[in-house]
C-alpha positions as CSV (number, residue, x, y, z in Angstrom):
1,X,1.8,-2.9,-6.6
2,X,4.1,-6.2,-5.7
3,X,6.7,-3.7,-4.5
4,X,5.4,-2.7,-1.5
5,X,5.3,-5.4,1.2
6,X,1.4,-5.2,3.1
7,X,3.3,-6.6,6.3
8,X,6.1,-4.0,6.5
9,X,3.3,-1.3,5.5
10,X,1.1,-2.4,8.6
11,X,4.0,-3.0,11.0
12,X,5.2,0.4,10.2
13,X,1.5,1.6,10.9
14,X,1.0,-0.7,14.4
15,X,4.4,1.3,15.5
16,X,2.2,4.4,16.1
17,X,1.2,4.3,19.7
18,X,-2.3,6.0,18.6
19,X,-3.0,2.7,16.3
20,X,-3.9,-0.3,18.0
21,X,-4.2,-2.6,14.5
22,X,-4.2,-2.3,10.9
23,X,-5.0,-4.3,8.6
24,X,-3.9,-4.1,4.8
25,X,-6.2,-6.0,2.0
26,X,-4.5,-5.6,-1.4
27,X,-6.9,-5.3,-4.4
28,X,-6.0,-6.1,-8.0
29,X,-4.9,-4.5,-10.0
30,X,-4.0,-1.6,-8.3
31,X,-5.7,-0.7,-4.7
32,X,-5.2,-0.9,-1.3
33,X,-7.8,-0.5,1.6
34,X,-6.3,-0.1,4.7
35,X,-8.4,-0.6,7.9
36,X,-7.1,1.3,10.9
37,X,-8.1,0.6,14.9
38,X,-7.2,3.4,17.0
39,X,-6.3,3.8,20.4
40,X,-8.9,5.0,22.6
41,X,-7.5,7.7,24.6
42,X,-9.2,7.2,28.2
43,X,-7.2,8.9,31.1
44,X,-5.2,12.2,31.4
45,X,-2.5,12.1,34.2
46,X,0.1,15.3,34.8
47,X,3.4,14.8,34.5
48,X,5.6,18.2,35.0
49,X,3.5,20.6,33.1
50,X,2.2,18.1,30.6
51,X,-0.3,15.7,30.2
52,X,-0.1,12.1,29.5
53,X,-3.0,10.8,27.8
54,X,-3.3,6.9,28.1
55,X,-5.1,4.3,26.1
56,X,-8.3,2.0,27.7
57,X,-5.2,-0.2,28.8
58,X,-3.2,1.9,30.4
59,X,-0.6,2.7,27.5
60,X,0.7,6.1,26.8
61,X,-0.4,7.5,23.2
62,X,0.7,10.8,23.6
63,X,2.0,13.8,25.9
64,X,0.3,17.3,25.6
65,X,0.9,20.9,27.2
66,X,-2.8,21.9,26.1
67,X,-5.3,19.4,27.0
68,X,-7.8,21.6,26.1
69,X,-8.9,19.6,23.2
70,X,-8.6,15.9,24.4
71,X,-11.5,14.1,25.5
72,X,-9.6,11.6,27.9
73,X,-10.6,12.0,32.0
74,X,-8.2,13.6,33.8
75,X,-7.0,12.0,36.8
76,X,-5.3,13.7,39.9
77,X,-4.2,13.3,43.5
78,X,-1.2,10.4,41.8
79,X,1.3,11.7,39.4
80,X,3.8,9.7,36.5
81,X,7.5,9.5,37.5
82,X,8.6,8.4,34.0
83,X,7.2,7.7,31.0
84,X,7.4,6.5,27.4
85,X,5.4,6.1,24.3
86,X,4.0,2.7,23.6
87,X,4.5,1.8,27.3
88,X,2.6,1.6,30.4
89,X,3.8,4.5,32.9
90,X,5.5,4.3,36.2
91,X,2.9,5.8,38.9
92,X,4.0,7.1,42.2
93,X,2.7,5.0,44.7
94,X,-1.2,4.8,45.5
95,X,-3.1,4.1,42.8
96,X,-4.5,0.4,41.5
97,X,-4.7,1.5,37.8
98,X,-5.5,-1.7,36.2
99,X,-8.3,-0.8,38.8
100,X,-9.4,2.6,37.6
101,X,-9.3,1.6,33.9
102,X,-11.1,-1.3,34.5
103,X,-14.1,1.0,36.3
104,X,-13.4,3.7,33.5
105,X,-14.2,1.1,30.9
106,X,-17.4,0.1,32.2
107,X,-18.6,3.7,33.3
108,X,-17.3,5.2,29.4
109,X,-19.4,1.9,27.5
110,X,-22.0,2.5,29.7
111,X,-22.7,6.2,28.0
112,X,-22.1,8.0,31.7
113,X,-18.7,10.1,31.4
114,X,-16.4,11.4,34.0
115,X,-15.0,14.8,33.4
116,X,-12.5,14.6,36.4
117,X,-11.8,12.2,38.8
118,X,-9.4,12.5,42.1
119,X,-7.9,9.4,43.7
120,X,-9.2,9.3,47.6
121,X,-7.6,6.3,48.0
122,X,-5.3,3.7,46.0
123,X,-8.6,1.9,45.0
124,X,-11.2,4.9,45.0
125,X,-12.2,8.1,43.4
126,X,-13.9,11.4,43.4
127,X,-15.2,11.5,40.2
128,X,-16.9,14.2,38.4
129,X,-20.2,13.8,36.0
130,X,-20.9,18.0,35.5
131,X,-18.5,20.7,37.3
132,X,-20.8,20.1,40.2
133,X,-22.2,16.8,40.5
134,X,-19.9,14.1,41.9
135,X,-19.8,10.1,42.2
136,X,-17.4,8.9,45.2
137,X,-16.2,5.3,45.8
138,X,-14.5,2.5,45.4
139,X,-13.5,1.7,41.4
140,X,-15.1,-1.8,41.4
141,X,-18.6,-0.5,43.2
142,X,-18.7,2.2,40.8
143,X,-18.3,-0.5,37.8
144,X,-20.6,-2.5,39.0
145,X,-23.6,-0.2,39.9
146,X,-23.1,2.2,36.8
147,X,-26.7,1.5,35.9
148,X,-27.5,2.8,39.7
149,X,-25.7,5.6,39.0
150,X,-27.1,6.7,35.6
151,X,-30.8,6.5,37.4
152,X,-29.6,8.3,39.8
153,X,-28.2,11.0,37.9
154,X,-31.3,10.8,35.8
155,X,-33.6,11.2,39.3
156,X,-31.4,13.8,40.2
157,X,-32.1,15.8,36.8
158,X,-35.8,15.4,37.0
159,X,-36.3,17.1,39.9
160,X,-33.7,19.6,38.9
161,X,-31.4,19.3,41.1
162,X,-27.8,19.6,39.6
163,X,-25.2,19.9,42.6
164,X,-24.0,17.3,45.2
165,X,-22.2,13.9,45.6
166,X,-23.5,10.4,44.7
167,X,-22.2,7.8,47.1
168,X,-21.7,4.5,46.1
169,X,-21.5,1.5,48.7
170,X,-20.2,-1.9,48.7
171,X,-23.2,-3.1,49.0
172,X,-24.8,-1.5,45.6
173,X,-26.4,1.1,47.5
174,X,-26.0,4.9,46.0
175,X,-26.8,7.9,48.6
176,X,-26.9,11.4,47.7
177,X,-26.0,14.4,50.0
178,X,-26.4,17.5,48.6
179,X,-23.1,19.4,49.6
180,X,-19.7,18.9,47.8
């Protein structure tokens, strides 16, 4: 039981990107409970013909081929020039990050979920709720009128409507036009 350092054991564990923390609680006479936080994964970005899937902060956890399976939002119109594990990837130029995770973190705790998003401009999206309904503007308007948004989507399924874009102004307004 003594043999086995808890410290080494966590480090070891906190070296995986996809763990944010353990922690390590040793028992007597013979048990250890190990309490794992995971990284969230939050946004999908192509690099080559693979995806990097980053962490609520930006961090790459892990490349995939097949994102088939993931449940990060994949992001487009800005691609990685180089990446590594563990690290916050190099972005061609255009795109605020810090920016779109901090909107992304909002709009994901809020319970509204983006499929897709496109960058329109270094500090705005195009960002997809369903295959056909979309929410466009700036990353800080979105964030701070996701409640505005999640009526209006609500509105919007009411009276069955399930196509269009939802505007979203500086001013907290949302506008909806039905065409894409």
């Amino acid at each position: 039981m003594f043999s086995v350092s808890s410290r080494k054991v966590r480090n070891t564990l906190e070296e995986n990107a996809y763990i944010a923390s353990a922690e390590i609680d040793r028992q007597i006479p013979d048990t250890y409970v190990i309490k794992i936080e995971e990284n969230k994964p939050t946004l999908a970005i192509k690099f080559q013909e693979n995806y990097v899937i980053l962490d609520e902060d930006g961090t790459a956890i892990v490349g995939y081929s097949d994102f088939a399976s993931q449940t990060a939002t994949i992001l487009s119109g800005i691609s990685i020039t180089e990446y590594e594990i563990g690290r916050i990837p190099t972005l061609q130029e255009g795109c605020d990050l810090s920016a779109v995770l901090a909107m992304l973190r909002d709009v994901n705790d809020s319970g509204l979920y983006f499929k897709r998003m496109e960058m329109v401009t270094s500090t705005s999206v195009k960002a997809n709720i369903t295959d056909t309904l979309l929410c466009q503007g700036e990353c800080a308007d979105i964030a701070e009128n996701v409640e505005s948004i999640k009526a209006a989507v609500y509105d919007l399924g009411q009276k069955g409507v399930s196509r269009g874009v939802i505007y979203i102004s500086g001013d907290g307004y949302a506008a909806f036009n039905p065409v894409i």
